[in-house]
N, C-alpha and C positions, 0 to 999 in steps of 0.2 A: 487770208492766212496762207501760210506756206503750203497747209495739206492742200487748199481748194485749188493754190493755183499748180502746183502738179497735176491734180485732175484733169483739172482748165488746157494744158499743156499739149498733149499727144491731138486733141480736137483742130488744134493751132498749126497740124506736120511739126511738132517738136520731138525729135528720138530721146528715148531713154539713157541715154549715154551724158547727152545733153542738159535733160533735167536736171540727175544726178550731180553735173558740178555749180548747182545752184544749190544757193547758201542762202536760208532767212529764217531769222528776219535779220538784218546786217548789223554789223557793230556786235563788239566783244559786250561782253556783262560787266560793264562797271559800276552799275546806276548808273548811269546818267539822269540827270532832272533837266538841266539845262540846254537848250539847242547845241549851244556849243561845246557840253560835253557828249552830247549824244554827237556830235562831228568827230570827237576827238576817238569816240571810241569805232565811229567807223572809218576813218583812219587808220586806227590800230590794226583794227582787221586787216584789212587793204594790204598792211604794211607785212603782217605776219603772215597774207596770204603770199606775195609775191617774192619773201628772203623765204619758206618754206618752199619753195617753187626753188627757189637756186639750190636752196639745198642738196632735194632729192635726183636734181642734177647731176651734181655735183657727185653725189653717192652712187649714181646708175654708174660714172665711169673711172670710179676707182677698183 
């Protein structure tokens, strides 16, 4: 699970800063039942992680 493996993480030289921009279990809540909707929804994520990323960009230099 996501709790054990932050645990699991600092034993590994992983920093706190690091863990933190770990995200699970991956894929948006859509149900998914199927492989290929469980793809689609991590995907979504993926997608929504990296135009949120341009965003706050975008907003740090206005």
């Amino acid at each position: 699970t996501d709790a054990k493996r932050v645990e699991r993480l600092p034993a590994l030289g992983a920093f706190a800063d690091q863990i933190a921009r770990i995200h699970g279990p991956i894929g948006l809540d859509i149900g998914a039942a199927s492989p290929a909707e469980i793809a689609v929804a991590i995907l979504a994520q993926t997608i929504h992680a990296f135009r949120s990323r341009g965003l706050e960009a975008k907003g740090a230099a206005a």
